[in-house]
N, C-alpha and C positions, 0 to 999 in steps of 0.2 A: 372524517377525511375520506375520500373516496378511493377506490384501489386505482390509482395509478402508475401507468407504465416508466420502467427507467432501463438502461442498453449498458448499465454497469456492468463489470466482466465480475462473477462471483464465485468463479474458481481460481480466481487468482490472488494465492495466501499472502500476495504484498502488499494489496490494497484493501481500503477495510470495508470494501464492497463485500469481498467471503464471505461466502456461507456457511458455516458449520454444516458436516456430515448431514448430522442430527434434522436441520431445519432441512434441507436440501430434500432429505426422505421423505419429507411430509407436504412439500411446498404444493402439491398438486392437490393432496387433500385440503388443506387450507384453503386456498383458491374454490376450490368446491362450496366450501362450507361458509365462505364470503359470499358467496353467488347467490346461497341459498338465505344465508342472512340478512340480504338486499331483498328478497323473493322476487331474483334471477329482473332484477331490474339492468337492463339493458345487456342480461346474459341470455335470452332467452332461445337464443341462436345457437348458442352453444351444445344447449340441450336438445335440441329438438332439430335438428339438423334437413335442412333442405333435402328432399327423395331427387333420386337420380332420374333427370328429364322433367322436374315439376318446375311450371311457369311460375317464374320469380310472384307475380303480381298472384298467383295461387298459393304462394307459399307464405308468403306476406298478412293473406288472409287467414291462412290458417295457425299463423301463427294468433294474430289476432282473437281468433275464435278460443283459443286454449287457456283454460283457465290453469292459475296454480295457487295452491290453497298453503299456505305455510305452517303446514304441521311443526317444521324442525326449528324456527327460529319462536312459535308460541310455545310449546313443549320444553325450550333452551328458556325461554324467561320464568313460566311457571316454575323450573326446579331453582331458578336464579332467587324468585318472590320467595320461594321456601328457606331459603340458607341465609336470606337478610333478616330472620328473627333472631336478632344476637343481642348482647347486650355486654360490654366492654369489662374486664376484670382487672384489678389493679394494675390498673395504666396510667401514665404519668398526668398530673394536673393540665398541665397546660395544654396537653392531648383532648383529655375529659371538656376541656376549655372553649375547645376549637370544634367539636362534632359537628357544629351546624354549616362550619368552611373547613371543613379539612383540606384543599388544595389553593387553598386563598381565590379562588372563582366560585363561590359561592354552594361548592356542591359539599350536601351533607354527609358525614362518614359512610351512613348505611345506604345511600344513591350511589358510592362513589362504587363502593363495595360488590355494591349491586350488580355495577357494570362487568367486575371485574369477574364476578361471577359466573356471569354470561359468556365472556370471553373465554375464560376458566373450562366452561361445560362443552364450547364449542371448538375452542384450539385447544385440551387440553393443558393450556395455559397459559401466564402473563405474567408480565415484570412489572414488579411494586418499585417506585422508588421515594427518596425520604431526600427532600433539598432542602437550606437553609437560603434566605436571602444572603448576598453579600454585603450590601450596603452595612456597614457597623455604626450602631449606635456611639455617640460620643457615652452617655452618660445611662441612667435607668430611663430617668422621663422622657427621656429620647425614646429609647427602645419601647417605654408604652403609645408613644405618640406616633411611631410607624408601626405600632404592631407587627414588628417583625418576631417572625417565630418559624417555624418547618412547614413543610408543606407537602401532601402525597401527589403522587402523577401515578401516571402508568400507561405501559408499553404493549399494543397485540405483540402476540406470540411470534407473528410474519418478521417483525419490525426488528429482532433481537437478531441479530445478523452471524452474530460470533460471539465466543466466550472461553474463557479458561478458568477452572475449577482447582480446589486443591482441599486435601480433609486435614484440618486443623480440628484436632481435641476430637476427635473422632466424626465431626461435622464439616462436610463439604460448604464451602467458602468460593464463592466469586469472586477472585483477583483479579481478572478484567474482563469487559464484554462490549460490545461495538452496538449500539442502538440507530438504527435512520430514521432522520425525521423530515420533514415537509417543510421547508423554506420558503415563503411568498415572496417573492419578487415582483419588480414592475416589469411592465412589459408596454412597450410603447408609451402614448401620453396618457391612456386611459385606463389599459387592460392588466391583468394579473395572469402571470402563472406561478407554479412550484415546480421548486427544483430539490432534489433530494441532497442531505444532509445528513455524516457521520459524527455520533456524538460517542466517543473514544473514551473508555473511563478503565483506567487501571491503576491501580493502589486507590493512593485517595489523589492523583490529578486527573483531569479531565480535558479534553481537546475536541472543538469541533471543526470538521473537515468536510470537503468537497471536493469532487472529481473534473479536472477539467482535459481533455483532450488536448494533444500536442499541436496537431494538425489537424488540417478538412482529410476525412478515410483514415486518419492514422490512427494506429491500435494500440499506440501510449496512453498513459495516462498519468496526468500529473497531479500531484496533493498536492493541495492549497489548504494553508492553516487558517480558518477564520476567527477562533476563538481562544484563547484555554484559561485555562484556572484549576484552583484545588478546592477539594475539600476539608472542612479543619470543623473541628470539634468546638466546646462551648470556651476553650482555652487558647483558641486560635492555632491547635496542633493540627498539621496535615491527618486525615484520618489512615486507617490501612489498610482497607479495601472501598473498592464502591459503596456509596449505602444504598445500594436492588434489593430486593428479596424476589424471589422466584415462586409463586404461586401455582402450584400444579396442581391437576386433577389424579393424577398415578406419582407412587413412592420413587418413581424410575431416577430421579435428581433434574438437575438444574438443565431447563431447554431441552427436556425430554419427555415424551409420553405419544400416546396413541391418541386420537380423536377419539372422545369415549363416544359421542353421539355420531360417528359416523354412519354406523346401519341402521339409524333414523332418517340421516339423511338422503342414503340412498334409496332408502321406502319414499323417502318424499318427492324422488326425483322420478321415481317408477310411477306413483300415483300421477304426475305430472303428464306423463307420455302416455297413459292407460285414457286419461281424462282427454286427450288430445284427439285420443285416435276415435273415441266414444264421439267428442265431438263432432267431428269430420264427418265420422257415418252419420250421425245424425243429421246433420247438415246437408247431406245429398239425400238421403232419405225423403226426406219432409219436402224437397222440390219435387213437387207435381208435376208430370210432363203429357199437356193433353195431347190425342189422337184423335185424328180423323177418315173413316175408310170408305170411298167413292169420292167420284168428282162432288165438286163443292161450284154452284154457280159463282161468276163474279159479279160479287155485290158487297158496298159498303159494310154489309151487318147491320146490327139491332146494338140501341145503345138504351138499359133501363138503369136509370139510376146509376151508380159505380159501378153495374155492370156492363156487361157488351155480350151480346149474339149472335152466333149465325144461323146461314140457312143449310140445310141439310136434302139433298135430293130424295127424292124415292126411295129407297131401296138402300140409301144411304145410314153408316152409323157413326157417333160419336163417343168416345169415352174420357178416361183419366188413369194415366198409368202412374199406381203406388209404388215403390221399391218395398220390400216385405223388411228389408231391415232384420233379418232373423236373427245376426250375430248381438244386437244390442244386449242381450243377456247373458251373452258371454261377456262381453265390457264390464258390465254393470257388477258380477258378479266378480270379474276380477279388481273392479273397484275396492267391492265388500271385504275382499278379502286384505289389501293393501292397508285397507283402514283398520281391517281388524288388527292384522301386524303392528302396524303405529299402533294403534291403540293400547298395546301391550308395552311398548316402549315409552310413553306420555303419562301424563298423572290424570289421565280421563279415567282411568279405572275408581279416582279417588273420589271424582264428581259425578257419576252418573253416566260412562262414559257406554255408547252401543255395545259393545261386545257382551256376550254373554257367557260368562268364567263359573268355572267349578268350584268348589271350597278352596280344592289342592291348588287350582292356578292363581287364585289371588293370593294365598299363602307366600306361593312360589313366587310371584311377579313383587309382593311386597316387601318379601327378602331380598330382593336383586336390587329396589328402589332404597334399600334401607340400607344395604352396604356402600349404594354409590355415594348417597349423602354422610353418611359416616365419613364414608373417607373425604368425600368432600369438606366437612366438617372440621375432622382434624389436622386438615393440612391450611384449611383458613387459619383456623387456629395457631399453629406455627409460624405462619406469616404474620398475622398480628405481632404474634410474641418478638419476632424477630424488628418488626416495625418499631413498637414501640421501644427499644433498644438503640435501633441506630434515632428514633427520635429523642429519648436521652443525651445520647450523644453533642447532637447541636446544644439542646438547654442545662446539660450539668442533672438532670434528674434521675434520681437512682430506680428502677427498674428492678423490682422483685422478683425473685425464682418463682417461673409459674405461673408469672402472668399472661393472660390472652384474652380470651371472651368463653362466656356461656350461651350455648345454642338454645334457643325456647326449646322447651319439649313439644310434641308433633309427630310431624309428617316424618322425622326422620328415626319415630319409632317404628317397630312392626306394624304391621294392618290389624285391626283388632276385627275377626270375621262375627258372622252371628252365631254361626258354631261356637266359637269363641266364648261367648256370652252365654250360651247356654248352659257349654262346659263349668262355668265360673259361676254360675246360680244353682249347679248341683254342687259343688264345691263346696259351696256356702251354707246349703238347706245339712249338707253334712258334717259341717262344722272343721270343715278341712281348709280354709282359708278366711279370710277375714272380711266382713263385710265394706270395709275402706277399700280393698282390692280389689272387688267388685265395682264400684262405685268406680274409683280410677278407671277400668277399662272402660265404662259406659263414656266415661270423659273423654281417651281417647275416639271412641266411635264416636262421637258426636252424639251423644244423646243428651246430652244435657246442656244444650243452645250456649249461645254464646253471653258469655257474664257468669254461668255458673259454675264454681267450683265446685272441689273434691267437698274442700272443708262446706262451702254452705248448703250443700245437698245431705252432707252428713248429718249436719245439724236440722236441719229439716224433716229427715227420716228418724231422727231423735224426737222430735217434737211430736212427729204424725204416730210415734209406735203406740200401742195400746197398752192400758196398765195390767201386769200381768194378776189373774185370779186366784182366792186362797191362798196367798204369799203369804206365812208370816211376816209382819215388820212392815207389808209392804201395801201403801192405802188404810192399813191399818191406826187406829189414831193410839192403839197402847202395842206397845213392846212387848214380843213374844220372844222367850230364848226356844231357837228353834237346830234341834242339835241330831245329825244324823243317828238311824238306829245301829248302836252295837257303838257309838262312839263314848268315848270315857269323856 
């Protein structure tokens, strides 16, 4: 859905246009990081802003000429690709059932996940929610013949308008929140617009509403009730809150947190303008502007091939004036350095990425990536858990203490450096750690390609060891009792 405009009043706590505090604070970064998520598709204006007295049809051009390279939205999918190796822990059957359609639109749990992810990294966070069809089965074979069953959706962070929270059992709980969503409508005999739509959910009922003006200029506003209903459990009880869950990237609660990747993005929007301005000089640069000193007869010139000549007097000279272009390396190098920045904030460090790091910085930088995924981690994790709960809910299944997902191990361990490796091969030859432990870290460095385990490397290096010499008992085909000296 595309960011479209709406002249809703959002300061005003009667209508469920408000905006919580909370989102209000953020709404500019958002916006930001939507821009950048598009890669500033039809925002490019915004950033890059017309110079005072420069000819529109100049500036046009130069925007044109500007490339932007999307560090912050491939950076936001690569940590997105890392956090979708999970794999579900006792969670209800008919859940386990459905991974391949968890939102009845054919998207698979770990796509849906995916997105949410992303969302997640870039708004610091999104709203999960858990519906049941209404339609009710007469009988069983009914209900297997509609395959009716739950279904996830989810909400950007922009889109959660309002909420009110309260701590049951020591757990913060959302009693209601206001979600907008995108309405199609017709519009004349052919065309389509959207028009925005409040979906109102407190306890367990639900209302959707619209804003309609009283008057042409009038600053009323009237609700118009389009829809409502409740929600009710697999016993047909109203439920007692919404079924959302709040997916966040920070502990901060529900509809709250900072953009973790915003000073990626602002690196991305600097590299943006650096590459701009690179270009432009470049561009004037590389226009040759010829000269000529003395009169010049009139006469048609000389035309050889694609090119053309003139005639030059006596005494007469001709050249080509270069611009020296000398600031290019300062551009270039403030490039270099832009990328290097990104490049500390991105998982290029983990693929081969330019920068050149010390022991201490990729140490440093793999800690910083390993506690963001942790937390990112176990806050999926909590989500799930709480998912799979209110999906109980609809079907009557009981839900276990404890259940969630297990993350693959990985990326979201430390970096394992070559120091690293070294360290753990002296370790080893010392008898101060165990050869399986060694082997593990080679696993996680990647040295032991893909398909091969802990366990079949081990057994391999069992296979390749040598049979040790003069052992009693050992290659030996008779049995030696073989008993330390001074032993009884």
């Amino acid at each position: 859905m595309p960011l479209l405009k709406y002249d809703h009043p959002q300061s005003d706590a009667g209508l469920p246009s408000f905006v919580h505090p909370a989102l209000a604070d953020v709404l500019d970064e958002l916006e930001v990081a939507g821009d950048l998520w598009k890669r500033l598709k039809g925002a490019a204006e915004k950033y890059l802003p017309k110079e005072l007295k420069e000819p529109p049809k100049a500036y046009q051009a130069r925007l044109q000429r500007s490339t932007f390279t999307s560090f912050f939205r491939e950076g936001i999918v690569a940590f997105a690709g890392s956090l979708s190796r999970f794999e579900c822990r006792d969670a209800p059957k008919s859940f386990m059932d459905n991974l391949s359609n968890i939102d009845g639109s054919g998207t698979s749990l770990k796509a849906f996940m995916m997105i949410a992810d992303a969302w997640v990294l870039r708004d610091a966070g999104c709203l999960l929610t858990v519906d049941m069809p209404k339609e009710a089965p007469k009988d069983r074979a009914e209900e297997v013949r509609m395959a009716r069953r739950p279904h996830l959706a989810q909400v950007q962070r922009r889109h959660v308008l309002n909420w009110r929270t309260e701590e049951v059992g020591g757990v913060q709980v959302c009693v209601a929140c206001t979600v907008m969503e995108w309405a199609q409508v017709e519009d004349g005999a052919y065309g389509i617009k959207y028009e925005p739509r409040y979906r109102e959910m407190v306890g367990g009922k639900w209302r959707l509403l619209k804003l309609e003006q009283q008057a042409e200029g009038a600053k009323t506003w009237r609700v118009e009730e389009v829809d409502k209903d409740t929600f009710t459990d697999f016993r047909g009880n109203e439920l007692q809150y919404p079924p959302v869950v709040w997916y966040g990237a920070t502990p901060d609660g529900f509809g709250m947190g900072e953009l973790p990747m915003k000073s990626l993005g602002d690196l991305n929007l600097a590299h943006f303008r650096e590459w701009s301005d690179k270009a432009e000089q470049l561009h004037r640069t590389v226009l040759i502007t010829p000269w000529r000193e003395g009169a010049a007869p009139r006469s048609p010139g000389m035309v050889l091939g694609p090119h053309g000549g003139i005639e030059v007097p006596s005494g007469g000279k001709v050249g080509l004036l270069e611009p020296s272009g000398s600031s290019q390396d300062y551009h270039q190098k403030q490039l270099e350095h832009i990328e290097n920045l990104i490049d500390r904030q991105t998982l290029a460090f983990l693929s081969g990425g330019s920068a050149q790091k010390t022991a201490t910085q990729s140490i440093l930088e793999s800690a910083q990536l390993q506690a963001t995924l942790t937390t990112l981690s176990e806050s999926k994790g909590s989500a799930m858990e709480s998912i799979y709960r209110l999906w109980g809910q609809f079907t009557g299944e009981t839900v276990v203490q404890g259940a969630g997902i297990d993350m693959a191990p990985g990326i979201a361990d430390a970096m394992v450096t070559p120091e690293t490796l070294t360290l753990a091969d002296k370790l080893y030859n010392s008898g101060l750690i165990s050869r399986e432990t060694v082997v593990s870290l080679q696993h996680r460095a990647g040295l032991l390609g893909p398909g091969r385990t802990v366990e079949k490397e081990l057994e391999v290096i069992k296979k390749e060891e040598p049979v040790p010499a003069n052992v009693p008992g050992v290659g030996d085909p008779e049995t030696v009792d073989f008993m330390p000296q001074g032993a009884n």
